[in-house]
N, C-alpha and C positions, 0 to 999 in steps of 0.2 A: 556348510549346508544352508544355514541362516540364509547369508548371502543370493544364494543359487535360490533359495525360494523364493527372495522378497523380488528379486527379479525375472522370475516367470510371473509370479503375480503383476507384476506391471505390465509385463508382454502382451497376459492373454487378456488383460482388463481392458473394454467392458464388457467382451464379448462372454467373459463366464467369470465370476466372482468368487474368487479361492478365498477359505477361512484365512485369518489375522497367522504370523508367525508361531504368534503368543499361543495362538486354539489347537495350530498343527504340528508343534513341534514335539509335543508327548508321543504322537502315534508316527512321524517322522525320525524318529532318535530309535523311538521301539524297534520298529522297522529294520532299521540300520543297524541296529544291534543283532537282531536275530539273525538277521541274512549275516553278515562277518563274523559270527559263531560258526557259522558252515560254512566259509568261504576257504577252498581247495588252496594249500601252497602254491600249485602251478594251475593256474582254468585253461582246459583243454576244450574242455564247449560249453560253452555259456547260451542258457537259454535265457532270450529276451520275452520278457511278456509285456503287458500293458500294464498293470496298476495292482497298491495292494487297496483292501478297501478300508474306506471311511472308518476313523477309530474317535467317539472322541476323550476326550483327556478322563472324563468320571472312567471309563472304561480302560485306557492306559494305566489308568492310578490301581487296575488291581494287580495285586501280587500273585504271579501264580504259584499253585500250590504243589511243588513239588517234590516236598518231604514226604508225602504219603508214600510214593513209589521211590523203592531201594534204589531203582535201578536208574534211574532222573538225579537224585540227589548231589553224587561228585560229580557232574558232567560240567559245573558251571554255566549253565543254561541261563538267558539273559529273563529276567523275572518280570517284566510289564506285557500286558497283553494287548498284542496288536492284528488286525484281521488280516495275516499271511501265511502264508503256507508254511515258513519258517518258522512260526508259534505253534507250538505244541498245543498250547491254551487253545490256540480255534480250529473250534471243533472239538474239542475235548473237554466237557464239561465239568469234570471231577477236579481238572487244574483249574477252572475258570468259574467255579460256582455262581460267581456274583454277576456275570456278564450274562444277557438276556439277549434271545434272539444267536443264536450262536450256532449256525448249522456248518460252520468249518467250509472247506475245499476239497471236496474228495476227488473232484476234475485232477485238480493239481497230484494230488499225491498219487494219483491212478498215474500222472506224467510223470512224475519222479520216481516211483516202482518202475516201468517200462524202460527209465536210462538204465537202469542197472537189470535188468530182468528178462529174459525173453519171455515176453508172453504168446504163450499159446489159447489160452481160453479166456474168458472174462472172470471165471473164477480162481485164479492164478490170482488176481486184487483182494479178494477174502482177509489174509492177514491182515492187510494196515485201514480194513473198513468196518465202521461198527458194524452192519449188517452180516462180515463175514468173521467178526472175531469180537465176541460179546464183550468178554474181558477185558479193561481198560489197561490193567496192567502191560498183560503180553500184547495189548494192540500197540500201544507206547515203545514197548522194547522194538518191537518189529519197525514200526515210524524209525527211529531209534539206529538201528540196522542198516534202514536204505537209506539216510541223511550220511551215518559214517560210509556207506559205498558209494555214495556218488561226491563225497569231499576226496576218500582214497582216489578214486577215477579220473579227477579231475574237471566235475560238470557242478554246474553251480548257476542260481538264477538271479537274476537281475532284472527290476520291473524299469521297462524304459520313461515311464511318467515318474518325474520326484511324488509330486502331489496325490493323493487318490482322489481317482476320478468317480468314483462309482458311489452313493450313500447308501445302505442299506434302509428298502424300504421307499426308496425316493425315483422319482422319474429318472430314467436313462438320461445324460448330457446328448445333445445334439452329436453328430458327425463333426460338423465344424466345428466344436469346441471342444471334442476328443483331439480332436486333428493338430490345434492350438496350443495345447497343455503337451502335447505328445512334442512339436516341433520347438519348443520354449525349453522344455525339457531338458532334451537331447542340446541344444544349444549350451544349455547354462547349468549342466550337472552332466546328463546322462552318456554325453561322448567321450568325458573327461572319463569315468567309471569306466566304459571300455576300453579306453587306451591303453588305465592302469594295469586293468586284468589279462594284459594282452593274451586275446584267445587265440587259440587254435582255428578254431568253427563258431557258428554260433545257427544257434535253432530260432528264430522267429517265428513268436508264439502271436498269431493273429493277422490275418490283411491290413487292418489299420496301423497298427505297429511297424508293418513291413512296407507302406506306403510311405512312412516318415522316417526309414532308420534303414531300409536298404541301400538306396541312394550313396549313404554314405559310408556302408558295411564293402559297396564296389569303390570306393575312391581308397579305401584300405587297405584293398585285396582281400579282405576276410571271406571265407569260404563259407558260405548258409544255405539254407534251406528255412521255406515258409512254409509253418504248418497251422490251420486253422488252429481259432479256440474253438475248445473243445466245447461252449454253450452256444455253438453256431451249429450243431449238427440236433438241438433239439426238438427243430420242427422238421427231419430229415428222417426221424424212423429211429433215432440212436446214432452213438458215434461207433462205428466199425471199427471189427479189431485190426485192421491194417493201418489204422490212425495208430493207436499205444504202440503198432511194430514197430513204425517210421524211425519213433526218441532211438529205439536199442539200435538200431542198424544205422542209425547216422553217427549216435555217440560212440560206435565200437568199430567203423569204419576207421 
């Protein structure tokens, strides 16, 4: 991984200037870890998205806390807090006390409820969202739930950027230097990770993504489908429930 990053940093430099190894590697390893705690024996659809975000290391170095819940404790859950959807910690402030600014991904886990779920209403999401399931405990178990259904399933994500691209708090990166990171990536990490995973399908999460990774999702033969992110439909009215049908009916196709 070392490796694969010090060499995208060279690729994309100077058109965007990736933290030092030494800065990225806490929230890099984090990462890495949470995702291969859920990673399916066989991946039958692999959804590709763009990035996890910006972690830095003060924030990696906490421990999350999950002795308080019974139901967390055997699972062997990896313990550094990193901002992906695979951490429990974000977005869940009770494991994450000490990290600041912590509003989680509920996009994502709205996606990862829909592989395994047919939704019929918006309120069908209630369990794994605080707004619809107060309780931290059974909102955990539930999360909990749909991470063990979609490893059984064989659906599992993978961010096609090594690097995060996004800082919380900070100016969006240009186009062109999303583009950069995304195609440096996929060069020197991210196609190697598909290869290994040989998928079935795979769901491409975002146009930008799919500008730099289709190309050669067709030189595989890999069967996809491109489906917006979900914070492109925020100046559209909301994202419609035929967006959350798309995930169940492609991954149960």
């Amino acid at each position: 991984m070392q490796r694969a990053y010090n060499a995208i940093c060279g690729q994309v430099n100077p058109l965007i200037e990736l933290p030092s190894w030494e800065i990225a590697a806490p929230e890099l390893e984090a990462a890495h870890a949470h995702r291969e705690r859920w990673r399916p024996n066989k991946v039958k659809v692999l959804l590709l998205a763009e990035s996890h975000v910006a972690t830095t290391p003060q924030e990696a170095a906490h421990d999350l806390n999950y002795e308080q819940y019974a139901q967390l404790a055997p699972l062997a859950l990896p313990h550094a807090f990193v901002r992906l959807v695979y951490c429990l910690g974000y977005g869940e402030r009770t494991l994450a006390p000490g990290v600041s600014k912590n509003p989680g991904t509920w996009q994502f886990w709205k996606i990862f409820y829909a592989c395994v779920n047919q939704v019929i209403d918006n309120t069908d999401f209630a369990p794994i969202l605080i707004s619809g399931q107060a309780n931290p405990a059974q909102r955990l178990a539930n999360k909990i739930a749909v991470l063990e259904q979609m490893r059984e399933r064989g659906i599992w994500l993978l961010d096609a950027s090594l690097p995060a691209i996004y800082k919380p708090r900070a100016p969006r990166p240009i186009p062109q230097q999303v583009e950069a990171i995304l195609e440096a990536s996929w060069q020197h990490w991210t196609q190697a990770q598909v290869a290994a995973a040989q998928p079935c399908k795979v769901i491409i999460i975002g146009r930008g993504v799919s500008t730099v990774v289709a190309p050669y999702l067709y030189q595989f033969q890999i069967p996809h489908q491109v489906l917006r992110q979900p914070n492109s439909y925020r100046n559209h009215g909301g994202i419609p429930l035929n967006y959350w049908q798309s995930f169940f009916e492609f991954c149960q196709a």
